[in-house]
N, CA, C and O atoms as a Tinker XYZ file with bonds, in Angstrom:
   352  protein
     1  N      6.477000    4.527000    0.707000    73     2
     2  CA     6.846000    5.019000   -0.601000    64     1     3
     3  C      5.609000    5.395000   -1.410000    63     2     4     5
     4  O      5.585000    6.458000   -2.030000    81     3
     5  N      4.702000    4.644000   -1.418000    73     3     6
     6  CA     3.264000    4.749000   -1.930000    64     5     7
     7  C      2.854000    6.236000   -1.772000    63     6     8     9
     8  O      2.621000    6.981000   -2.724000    81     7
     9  N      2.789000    6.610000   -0.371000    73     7    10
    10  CA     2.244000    7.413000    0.420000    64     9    11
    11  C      3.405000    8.507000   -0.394000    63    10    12    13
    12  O      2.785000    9.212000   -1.190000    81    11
    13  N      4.624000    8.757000   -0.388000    73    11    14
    14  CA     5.520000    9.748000   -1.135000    64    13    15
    15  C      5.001000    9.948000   -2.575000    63    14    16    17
    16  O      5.053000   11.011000   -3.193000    81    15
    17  N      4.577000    8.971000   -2.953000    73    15    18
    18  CA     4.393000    8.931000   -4.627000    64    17    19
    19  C      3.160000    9.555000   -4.759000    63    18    20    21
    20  O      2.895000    9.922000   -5.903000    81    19
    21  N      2.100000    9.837000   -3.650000    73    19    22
    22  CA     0.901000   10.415000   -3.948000    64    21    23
    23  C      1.257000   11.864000   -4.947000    63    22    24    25
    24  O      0.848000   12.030000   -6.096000    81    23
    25  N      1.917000   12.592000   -4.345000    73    23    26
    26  CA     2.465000   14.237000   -4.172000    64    25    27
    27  C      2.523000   14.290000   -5.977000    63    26    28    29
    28  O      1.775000   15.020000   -6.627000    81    27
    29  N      3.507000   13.415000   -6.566000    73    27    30
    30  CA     3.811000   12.882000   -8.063000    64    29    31
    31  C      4.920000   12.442000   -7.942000    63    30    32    33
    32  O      5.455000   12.160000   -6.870000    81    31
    33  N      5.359000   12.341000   -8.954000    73    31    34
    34  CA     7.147000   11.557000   -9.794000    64    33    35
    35  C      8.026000   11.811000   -9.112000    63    34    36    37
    36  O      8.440000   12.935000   -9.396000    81    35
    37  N      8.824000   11.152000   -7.955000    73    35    38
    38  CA     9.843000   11.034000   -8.079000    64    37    39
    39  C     11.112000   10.375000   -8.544000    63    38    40    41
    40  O     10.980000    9.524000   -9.423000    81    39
    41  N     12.515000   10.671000   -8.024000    73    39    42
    42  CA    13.465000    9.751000   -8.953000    64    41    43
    43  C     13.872000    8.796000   -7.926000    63    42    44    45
    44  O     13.756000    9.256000   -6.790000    81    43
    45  N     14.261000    7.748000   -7.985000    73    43    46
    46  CA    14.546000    6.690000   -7.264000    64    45    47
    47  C     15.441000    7.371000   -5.961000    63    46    48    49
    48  O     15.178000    7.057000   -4.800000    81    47
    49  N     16.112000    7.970000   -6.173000    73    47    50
    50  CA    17.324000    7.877000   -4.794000    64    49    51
    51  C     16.174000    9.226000   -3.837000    63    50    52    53
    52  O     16.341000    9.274000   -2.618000    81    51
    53  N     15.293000   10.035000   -4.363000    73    51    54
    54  CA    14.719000   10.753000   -3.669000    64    53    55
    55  C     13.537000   10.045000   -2.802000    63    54    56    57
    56  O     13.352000   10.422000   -1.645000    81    55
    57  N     12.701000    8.966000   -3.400000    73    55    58
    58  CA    11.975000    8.214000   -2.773000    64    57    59
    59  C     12.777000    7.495000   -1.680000    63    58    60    61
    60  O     12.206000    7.630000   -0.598000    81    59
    61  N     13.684000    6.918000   -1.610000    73    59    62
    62  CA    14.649000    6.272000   -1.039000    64    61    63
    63  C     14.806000    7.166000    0.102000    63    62    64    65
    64  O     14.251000    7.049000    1.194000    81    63
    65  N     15.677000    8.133000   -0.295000    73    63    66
    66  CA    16.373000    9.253000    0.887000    64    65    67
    67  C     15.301000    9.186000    2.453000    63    66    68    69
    68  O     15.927000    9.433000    3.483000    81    67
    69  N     14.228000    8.964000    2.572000    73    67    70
    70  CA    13.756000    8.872000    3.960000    64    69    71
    71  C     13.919000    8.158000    4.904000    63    70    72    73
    72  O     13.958000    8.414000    6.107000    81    71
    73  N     14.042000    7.012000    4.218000    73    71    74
    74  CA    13.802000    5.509000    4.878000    64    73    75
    75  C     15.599000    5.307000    5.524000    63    74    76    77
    76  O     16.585000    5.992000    5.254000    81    75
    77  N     15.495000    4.330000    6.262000    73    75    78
    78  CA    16.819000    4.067000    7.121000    64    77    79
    79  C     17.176000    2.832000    6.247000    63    78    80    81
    80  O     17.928000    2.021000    6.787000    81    79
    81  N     16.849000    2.618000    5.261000    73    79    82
    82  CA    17.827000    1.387000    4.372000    64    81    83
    83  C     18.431000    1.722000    3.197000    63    82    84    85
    84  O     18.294000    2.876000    2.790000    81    83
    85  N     19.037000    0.980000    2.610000    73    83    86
    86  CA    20.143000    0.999000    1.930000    64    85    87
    87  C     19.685000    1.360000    0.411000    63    86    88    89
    88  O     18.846000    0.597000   -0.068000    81    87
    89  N     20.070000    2.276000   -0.282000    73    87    90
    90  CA    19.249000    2.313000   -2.294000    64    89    91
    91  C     19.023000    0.730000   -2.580000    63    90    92    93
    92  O     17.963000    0.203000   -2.920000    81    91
    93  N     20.460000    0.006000   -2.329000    73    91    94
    94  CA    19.884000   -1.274000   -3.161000    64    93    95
    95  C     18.482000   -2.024000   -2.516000    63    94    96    97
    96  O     17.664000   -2.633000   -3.205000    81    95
    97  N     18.372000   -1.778000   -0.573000    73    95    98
    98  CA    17.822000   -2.329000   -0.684000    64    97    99
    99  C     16.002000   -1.370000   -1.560000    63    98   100   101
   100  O     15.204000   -2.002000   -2.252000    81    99
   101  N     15.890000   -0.259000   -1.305000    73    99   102
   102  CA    14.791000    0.193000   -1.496000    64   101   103
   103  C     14.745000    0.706000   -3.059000    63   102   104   105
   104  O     13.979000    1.601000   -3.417000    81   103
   105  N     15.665000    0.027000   -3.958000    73   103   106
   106  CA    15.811000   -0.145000   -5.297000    64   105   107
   107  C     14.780000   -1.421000   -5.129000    63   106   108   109
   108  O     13.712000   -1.516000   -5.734000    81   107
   109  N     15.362000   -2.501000   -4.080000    73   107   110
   110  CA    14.382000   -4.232000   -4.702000    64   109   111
   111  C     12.969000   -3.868000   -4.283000    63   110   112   113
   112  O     12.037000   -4.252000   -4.991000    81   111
   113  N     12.713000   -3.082000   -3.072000    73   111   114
   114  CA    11.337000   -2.584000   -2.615000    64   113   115
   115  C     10.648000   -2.103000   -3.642000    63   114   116   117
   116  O      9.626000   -2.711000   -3.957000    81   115
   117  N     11.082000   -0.788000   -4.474000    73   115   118
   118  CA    10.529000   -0.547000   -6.003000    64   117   119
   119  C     10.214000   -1.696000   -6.751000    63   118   120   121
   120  O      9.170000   -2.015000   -7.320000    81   119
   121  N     11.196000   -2.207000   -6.660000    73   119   122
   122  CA    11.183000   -3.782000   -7.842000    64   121   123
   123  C      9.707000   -4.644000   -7.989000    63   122   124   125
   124  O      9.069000   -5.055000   -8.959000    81   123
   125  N      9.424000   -4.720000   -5.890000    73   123   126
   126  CA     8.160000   -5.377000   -5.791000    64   125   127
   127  C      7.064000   -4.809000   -6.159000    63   126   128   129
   128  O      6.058000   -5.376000   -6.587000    81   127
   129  N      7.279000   -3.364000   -5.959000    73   127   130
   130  CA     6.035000   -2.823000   -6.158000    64   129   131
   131  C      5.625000   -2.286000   -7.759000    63   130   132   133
   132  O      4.540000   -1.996000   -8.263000    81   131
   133  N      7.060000   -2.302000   -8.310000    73   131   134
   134  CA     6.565000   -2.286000   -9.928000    64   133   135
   135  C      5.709000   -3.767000  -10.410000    63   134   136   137
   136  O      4.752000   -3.801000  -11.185000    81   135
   137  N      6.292000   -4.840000   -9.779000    73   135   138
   138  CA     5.678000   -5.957000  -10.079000    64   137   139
   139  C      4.138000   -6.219000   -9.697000    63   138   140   141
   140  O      3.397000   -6.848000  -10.453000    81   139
   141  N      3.770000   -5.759000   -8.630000    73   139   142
   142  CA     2.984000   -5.192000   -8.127000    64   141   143
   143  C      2.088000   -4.673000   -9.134000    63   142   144   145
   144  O      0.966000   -5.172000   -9.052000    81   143
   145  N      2.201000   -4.027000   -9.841000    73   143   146
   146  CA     1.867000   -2.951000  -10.775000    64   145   147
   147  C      1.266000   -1.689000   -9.726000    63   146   148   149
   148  O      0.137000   -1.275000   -9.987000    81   147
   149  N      1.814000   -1.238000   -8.858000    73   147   150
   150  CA     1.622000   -0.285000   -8.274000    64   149   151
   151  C      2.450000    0.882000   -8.489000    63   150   152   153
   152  O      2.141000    1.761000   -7.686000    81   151
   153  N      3.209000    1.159000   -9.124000    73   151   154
   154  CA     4.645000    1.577000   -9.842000    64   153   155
   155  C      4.586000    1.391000  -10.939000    63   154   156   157
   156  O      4.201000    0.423000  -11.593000    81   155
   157  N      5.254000    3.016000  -11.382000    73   155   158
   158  CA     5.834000    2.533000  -13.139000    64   157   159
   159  C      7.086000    3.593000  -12.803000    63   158   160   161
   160  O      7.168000    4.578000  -12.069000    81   159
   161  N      8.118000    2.840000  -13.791000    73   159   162
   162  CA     8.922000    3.424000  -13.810000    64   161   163
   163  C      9.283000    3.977000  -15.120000    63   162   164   165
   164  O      9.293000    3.296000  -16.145000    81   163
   165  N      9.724000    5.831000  -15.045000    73   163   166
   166  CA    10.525000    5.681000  -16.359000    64   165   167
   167  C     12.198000    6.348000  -16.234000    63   166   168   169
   168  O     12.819000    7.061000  -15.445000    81   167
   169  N     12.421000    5.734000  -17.337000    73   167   170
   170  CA    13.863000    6.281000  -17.309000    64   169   171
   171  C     14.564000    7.235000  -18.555000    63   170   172   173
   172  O     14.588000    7.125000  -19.781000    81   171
   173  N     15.098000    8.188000  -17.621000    73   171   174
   174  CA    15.428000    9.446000  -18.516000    64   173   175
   175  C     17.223000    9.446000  -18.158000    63   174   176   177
   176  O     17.719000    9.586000  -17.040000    81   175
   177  N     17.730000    9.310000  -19.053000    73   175   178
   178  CA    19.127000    9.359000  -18.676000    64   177   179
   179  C     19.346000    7.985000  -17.180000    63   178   180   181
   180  O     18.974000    6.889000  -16.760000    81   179
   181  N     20.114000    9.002000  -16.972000    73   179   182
   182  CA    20.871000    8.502000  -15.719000    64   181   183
   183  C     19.636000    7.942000  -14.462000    63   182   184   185
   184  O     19.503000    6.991000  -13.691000    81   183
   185  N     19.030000    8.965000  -14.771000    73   183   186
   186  CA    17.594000    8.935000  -13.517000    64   185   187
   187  C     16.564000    8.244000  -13.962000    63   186   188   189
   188  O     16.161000    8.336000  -15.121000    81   187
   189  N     15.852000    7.208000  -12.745000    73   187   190
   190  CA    14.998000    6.728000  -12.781000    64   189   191
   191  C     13.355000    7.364000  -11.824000    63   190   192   193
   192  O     12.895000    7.829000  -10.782000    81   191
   193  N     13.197000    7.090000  -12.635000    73   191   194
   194  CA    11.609000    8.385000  -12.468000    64   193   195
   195  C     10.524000    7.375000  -11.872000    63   194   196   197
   196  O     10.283000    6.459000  -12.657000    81   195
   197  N      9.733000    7.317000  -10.536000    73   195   198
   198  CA     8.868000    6.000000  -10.479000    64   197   199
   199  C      7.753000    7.188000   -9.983000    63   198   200   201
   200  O      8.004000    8.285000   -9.484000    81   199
   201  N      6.653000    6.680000  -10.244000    73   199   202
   202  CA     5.104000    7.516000   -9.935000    64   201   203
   203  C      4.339000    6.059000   -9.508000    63   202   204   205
   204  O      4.713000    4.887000   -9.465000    81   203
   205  N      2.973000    6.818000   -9.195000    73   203   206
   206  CA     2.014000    5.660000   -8.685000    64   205   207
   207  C      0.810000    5.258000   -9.439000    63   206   208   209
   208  O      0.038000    6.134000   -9.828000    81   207
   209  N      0.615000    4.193000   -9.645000    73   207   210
   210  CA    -0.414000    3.630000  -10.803000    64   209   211
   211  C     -1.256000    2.963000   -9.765000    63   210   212   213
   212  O     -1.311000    1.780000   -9.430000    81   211
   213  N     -2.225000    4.559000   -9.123000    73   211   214
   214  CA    -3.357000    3.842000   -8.217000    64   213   215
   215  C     -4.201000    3.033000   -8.706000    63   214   216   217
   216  O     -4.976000    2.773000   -7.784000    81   215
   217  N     -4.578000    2.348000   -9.842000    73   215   218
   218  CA    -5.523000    1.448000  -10.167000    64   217   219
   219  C     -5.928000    0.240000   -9.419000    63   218   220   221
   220  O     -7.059000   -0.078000   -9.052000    81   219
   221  N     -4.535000   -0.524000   -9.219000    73   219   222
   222  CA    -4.472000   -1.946000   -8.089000    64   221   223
   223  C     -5.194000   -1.591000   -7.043000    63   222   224   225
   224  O     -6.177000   -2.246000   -6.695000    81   223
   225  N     -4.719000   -0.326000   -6.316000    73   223   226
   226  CA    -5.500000    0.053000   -4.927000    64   225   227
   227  C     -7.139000    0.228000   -5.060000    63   226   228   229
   228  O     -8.049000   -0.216000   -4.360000    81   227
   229  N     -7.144000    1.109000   -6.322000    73   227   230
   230  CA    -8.894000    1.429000   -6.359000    64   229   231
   231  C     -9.431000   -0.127000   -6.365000    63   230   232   233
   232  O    -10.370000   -0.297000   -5.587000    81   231
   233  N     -8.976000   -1.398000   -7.160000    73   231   234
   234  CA    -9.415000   -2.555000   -7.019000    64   233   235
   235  C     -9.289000   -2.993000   -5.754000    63   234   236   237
   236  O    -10.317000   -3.315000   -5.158000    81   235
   237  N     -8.473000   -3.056000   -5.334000    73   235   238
   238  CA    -8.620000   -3.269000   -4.147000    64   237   239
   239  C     -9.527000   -2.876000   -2.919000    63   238   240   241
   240  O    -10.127000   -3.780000   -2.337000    81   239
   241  N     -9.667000   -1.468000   -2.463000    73   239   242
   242  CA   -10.696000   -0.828000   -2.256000    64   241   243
   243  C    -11.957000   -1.353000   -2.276000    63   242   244   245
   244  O    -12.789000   -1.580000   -1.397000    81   243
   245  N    -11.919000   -1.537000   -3.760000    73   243   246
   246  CA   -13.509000   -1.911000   -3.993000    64   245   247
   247  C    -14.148000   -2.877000   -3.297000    63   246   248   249
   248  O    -15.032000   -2.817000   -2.443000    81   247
   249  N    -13.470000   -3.924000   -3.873000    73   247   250
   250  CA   -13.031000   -5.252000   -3.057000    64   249   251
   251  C    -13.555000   -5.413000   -1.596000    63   250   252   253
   252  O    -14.456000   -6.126000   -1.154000    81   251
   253  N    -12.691000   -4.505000   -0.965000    73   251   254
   254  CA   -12.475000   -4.506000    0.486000    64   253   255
   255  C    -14.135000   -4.108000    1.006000    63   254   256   257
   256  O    -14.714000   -4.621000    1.963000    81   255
   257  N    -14.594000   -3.222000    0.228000    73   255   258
   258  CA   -15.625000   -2.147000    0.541000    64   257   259
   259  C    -16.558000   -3.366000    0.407000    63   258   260   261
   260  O    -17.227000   -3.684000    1.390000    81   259
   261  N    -16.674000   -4.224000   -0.986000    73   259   262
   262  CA   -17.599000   -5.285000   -0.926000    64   261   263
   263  C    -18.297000   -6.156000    0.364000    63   262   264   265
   264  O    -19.381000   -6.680000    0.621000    81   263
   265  N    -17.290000   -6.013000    0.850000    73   263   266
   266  CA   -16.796000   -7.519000    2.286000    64   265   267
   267  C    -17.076000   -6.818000    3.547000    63   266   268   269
   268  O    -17.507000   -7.473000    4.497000    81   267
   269  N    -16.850000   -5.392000    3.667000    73   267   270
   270  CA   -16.893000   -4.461000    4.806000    64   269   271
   271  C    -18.519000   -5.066000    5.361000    63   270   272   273
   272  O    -18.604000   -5.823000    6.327000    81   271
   273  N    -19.068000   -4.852000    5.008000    73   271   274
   274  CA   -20.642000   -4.654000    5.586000    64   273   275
   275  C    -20.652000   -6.480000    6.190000    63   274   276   277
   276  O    -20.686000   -6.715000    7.398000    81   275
   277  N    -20.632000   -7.118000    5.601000    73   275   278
   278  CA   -20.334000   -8.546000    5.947000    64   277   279
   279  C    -19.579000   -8.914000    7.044000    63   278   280   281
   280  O    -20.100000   -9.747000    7.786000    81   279
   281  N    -18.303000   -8.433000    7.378000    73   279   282
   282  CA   -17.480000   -8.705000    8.417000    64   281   283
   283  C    -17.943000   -8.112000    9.582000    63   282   284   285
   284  O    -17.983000   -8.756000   10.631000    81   283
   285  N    -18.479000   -6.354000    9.479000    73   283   286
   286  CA   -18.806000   -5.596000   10.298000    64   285   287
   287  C    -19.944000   -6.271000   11.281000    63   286   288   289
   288  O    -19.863000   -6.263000   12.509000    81   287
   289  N    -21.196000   -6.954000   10.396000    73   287   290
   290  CA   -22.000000   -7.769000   11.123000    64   289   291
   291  C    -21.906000   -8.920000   11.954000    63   290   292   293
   292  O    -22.759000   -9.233000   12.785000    81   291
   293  N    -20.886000   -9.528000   11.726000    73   291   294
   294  CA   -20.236000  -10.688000   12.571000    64   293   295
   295  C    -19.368000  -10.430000   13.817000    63   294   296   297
   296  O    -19.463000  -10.790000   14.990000    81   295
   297  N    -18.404000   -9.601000   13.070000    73   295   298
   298  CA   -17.536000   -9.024000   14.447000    64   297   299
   299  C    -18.627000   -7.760000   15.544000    63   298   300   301
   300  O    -18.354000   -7.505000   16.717000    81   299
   301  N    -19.576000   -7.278000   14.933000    73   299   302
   302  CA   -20.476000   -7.245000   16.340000    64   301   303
   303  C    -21.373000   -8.396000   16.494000    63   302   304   305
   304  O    -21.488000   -8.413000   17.720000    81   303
   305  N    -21.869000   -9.074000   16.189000    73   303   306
   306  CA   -22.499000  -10.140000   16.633000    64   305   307
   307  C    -21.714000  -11.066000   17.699000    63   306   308   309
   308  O    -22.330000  -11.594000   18.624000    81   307
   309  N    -20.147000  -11.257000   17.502000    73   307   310
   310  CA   -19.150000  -11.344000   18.260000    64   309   311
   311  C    -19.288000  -10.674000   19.735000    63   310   312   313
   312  O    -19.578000  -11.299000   20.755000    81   311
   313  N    -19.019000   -9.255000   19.647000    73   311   314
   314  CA   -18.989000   -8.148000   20.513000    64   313   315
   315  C    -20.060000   -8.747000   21.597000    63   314   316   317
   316  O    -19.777000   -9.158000   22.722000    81   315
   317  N    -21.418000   -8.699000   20.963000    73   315   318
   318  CA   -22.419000   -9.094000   21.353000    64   317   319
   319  C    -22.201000  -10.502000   22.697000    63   318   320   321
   320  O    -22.269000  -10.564000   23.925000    81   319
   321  N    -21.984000  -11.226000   21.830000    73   319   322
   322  CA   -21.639000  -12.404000   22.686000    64   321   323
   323  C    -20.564000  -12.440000   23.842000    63   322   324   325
   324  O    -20.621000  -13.104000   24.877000    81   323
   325  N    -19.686000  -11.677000   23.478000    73   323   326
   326  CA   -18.551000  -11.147000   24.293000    64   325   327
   327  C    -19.338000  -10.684000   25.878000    63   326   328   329
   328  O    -19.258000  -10.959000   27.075000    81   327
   329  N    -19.956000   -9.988000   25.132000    73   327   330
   330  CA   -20.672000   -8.434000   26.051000    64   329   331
   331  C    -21.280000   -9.261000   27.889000    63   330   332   333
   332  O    -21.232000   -9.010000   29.093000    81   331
   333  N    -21.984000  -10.690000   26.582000    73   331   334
   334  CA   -22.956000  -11.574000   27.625000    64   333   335
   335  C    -22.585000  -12.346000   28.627000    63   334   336   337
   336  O    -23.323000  -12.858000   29.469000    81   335
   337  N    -21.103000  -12.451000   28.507000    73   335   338
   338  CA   -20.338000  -13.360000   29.012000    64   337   339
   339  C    -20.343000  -12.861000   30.810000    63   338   340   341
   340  O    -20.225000  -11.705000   31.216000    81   339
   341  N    -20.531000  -14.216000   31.735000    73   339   342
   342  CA   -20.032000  -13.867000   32.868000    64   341   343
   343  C    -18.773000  -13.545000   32.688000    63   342   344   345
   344  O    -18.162000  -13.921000   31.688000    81   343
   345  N    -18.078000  -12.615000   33.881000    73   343   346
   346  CA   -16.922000  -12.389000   34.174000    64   345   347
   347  C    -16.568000  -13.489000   34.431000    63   346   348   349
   348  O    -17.498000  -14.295000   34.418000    81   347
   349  N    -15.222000  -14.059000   34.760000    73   347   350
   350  CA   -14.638000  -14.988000   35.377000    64   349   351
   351  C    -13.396000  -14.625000   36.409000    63   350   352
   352  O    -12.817000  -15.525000   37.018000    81   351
C-alpha cells in the first residue's frame, strides 16, 4: 500500500482493490499504518482519501544508514571466518 501511495492520494477502496483481502480487512491495515503515522487520512464526503507521510521512513532510513557500516564489517569478518573453515 505504501508503495501505491508513492504515485499520491488515493481513496480507501482504490488502495484496497489490488490486494486479495477483504476492505474491512485492508480498512484495519490502513488503521495500522495511520497509527503508524505513515498515513494520513482525509475525509471528503463519503470518501476516504489516505496519502503517505514519508517522514517515519526518512527516520528510519537514517537510522538504518547509521548501523549499515557497522553490521557490514562484522558480517564480513564473519564471511571471512566462514571462508577459513575446513570443509567437513
Amino acid at each position: 500500500m505504501l508503495t501505491q501511495l508513492r504515485s499520491g492520494e488515493l481513496r480507501v477502496t482504490d488502495l484496497a482493490r489490488p490486494f486479495e483481502i477483504s476492505l474491512a480487512a485492508a480498512s484495519k491495515h490502513i488503521g495500522q499504518l495511520e497509527r503508524a503515522g505513515l498515513v494520513a487520512r482525509r475525509v471528503r464526503g463519503r470518501d476516504h482519501w489516505i496519502s503517505l507521510t514519508p517522514e517515519p521512513l526518512e527516520d528510519a532510513a537514517g537510522w538504518l544508514a547509521r548501523y549499515r557500516s557497522f553490521w557490514e564489517r562484522r558480517l564480513d569478518a564473519l564471511e571471512a571466518i566462514v571462508a577459513e573453515r575446513p570443509d567437513d
